[in-house]
C-alpha positions in Angstrom: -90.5 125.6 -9.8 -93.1 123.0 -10.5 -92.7 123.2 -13.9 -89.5 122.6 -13.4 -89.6 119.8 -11.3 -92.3 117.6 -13.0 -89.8 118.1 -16.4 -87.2 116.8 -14.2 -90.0 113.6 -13.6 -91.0 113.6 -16.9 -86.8 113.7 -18.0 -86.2 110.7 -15.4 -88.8 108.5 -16.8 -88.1 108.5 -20.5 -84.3 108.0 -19.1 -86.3 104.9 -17.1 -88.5 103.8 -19.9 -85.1 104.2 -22.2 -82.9 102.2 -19.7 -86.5 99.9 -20.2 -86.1 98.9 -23.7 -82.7 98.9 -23.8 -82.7 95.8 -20.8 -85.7 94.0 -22.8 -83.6 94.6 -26.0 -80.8 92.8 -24.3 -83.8 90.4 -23.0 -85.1 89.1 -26.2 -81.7 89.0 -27.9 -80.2 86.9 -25.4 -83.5 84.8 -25.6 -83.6 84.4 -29.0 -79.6 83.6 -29.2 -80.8 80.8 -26.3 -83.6 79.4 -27.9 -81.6 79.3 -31.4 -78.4 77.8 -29.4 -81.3 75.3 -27.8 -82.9 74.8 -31.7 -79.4 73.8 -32.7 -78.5 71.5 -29.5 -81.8 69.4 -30.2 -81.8 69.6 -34.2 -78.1 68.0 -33.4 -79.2 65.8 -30.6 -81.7 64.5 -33.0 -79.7 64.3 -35.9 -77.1 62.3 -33.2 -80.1 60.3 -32.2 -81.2 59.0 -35.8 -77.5 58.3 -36.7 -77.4 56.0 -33.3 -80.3 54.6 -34.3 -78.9 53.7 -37.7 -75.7 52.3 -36.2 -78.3 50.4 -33.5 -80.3 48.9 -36.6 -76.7 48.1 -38.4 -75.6 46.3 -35.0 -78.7 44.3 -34.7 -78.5 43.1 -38.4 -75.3 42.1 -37.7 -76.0 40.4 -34.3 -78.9 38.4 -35.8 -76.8 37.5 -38.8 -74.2 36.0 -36.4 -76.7 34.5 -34.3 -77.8 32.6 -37.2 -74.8 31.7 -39.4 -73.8 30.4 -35.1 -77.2 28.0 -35.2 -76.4 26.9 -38.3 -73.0 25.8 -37.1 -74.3 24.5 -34.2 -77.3 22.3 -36.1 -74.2 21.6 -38.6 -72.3 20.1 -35.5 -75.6 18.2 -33.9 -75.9 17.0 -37.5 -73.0 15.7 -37.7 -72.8 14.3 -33.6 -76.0 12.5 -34.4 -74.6 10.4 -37.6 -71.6 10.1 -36.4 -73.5 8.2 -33.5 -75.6 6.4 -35.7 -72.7 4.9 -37.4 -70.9 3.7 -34.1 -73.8 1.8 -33.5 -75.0 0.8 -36.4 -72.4 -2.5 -37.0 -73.2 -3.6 -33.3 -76.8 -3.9 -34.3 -76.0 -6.9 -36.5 -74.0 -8.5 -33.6 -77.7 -7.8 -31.5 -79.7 -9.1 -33.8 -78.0 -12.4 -33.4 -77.0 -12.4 -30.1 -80.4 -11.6 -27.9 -83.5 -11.7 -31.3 -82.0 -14.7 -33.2 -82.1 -12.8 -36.6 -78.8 -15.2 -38.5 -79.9 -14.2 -41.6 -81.2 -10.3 -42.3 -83.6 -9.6 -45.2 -82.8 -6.0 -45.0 -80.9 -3.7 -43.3 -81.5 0.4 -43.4 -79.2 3.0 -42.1 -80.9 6.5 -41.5 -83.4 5.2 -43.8 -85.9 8.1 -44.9 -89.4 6.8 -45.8 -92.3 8.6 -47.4 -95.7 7.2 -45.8 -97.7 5.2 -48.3 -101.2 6.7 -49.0 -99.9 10.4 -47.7 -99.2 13.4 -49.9 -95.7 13.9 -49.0 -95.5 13.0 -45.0 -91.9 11.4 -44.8 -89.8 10.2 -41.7 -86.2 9.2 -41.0 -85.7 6.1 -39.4 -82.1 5.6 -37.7 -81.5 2.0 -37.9 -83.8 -0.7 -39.2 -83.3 -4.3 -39.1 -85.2 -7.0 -40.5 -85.1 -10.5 -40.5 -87.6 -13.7 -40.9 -90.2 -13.0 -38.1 -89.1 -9.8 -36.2 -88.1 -5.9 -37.1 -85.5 -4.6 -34.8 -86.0 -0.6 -34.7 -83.3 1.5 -33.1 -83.9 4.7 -32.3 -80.4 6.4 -31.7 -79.9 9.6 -29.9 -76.3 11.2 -29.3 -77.7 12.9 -25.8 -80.8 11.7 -23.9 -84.0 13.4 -23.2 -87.2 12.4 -21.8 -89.2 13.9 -24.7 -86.7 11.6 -27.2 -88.0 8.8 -25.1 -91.1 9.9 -25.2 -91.8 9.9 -28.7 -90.1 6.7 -29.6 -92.5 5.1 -26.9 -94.9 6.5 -29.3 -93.9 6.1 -32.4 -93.7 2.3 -31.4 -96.9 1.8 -29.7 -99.2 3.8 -31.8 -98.1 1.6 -34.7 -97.3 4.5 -36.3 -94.1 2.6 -37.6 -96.3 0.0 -39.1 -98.1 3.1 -41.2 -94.7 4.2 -42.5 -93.7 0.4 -43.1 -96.8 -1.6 -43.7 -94.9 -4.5 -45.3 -93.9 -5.4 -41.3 -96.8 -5.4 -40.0 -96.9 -9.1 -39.4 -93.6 -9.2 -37.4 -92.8 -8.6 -34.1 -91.3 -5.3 -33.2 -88.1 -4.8 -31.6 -87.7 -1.4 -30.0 -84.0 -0.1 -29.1 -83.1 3.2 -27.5 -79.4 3.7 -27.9 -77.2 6.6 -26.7 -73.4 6.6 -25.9 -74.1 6.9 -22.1 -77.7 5.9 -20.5 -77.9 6.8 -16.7 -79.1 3.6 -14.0 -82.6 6.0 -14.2 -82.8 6.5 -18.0 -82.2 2.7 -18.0 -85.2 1.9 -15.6 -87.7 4.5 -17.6 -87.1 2.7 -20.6 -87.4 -0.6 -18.8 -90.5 0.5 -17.3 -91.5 1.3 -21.4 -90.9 -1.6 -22.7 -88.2 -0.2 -24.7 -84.8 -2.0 -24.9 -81.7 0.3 -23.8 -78.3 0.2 -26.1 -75.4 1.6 -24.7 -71.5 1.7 -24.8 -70.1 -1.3 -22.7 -66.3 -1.7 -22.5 -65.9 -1.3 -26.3 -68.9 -2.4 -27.8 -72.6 -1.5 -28.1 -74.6 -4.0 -26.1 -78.3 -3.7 -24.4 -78.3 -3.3 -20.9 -82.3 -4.4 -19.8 -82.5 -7.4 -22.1 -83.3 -9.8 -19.7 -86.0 -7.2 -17.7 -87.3 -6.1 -20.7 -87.7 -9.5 -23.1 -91.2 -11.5 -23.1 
């Protein structure tokens, strides 16, 4: 009878150790068919991923090319604002020249006038209107929106004598600085007042300085 019964046993665990293998078969086939699904899933996520960052790179070109052809466009259309400025004002400054400097007779007259400074290797400068006549230079610095750093560096330009660098031939005449701008503000007005600097603005329909009598000495 015990022989009998621990063959039963012995029967009922090789059936158990059968049943065993057979689960961790199942085990480690559905494993592997999971971790080969998962290899798959993240070789296709990543091929997904490179291809997004492909189309990424492609829409960033593009963006930046846009971006720049737009600036261009933009500088194109500033560009043009600012001559276009420039020659609204520039016939007034003849009628100026007379009317508050006494200049009846010019010597020269320069329109967005580009000078290369003598003695320099190369350092050039655009002037936007010059005029000259017998004992004074009339300098106008023209500006188709106003900022205080455009005021700021015509202040400068004008009493460093830097102009005189650019345009020693002057230097024994009296300087006439102009600031002109379709529109100046009451407060842009007083600042360059408070500069020194002559304001030219649009009144009724002509150019005409606004501070001439605060400003002249």
């Amino acid at each position: 009878m015990e022989n009998a019964a621990l063959e039963t046993r012995v029967k009922n665990l090789e059936n158990d150790i059968t049943d065993l293998k057979l689960v961790l078969r199942d085990f480690i086939l559905h494993t592997e068919s999971a971790f080969l699904r998962l290899e798959t899933e993240m070789r296709e996520f990543k091929d997904e991923m490179r291809d997004f960052k492909d189309e990424m790179l492609v829409w960033r070109q593009e963006v930046d090319k846009e971006r720049k052809e737009m600036n261009r466009k933009w500088g194109d259309i500033a560009n043009k604002m600012g001559t276009l400025v420039e020659d609204i004002f520039a016939p007034g400054v003849l009628d100026i020249a007379k009317k508050y400097f006494g200049c009846q007779e010019l010597e020269d007259y320069m329109v967005r006038r580009i000078r290369k400074k003598p003695g320099s290797k190369g350092e050039r400068r655009e002037f936007d209107i010059i005029a000259v006549c017998q004992d004074k230079v009339i300098l106008v610095d023209v500006k188709s929106t106003v900022r205080p750093v455009y005021i700021d560096n015509f202040e400068e330009l004008v009493k460093s004598g830097l102009f005189f660098e650019f345009f020693p031939e002057y230097k024994d005449k009296k300087l006439i600085p102009i600031f002109a701008s379709l529109y100046l503000s009451d407060e842009e007005i007083k600042d360059l007042t408070k500069r020194g600097l002559y304001a030219m603005a649009m009144s009724s329909d002509a150019v005409d300085i606004l501070n001439f009598d605060e400003v002249k000495n």
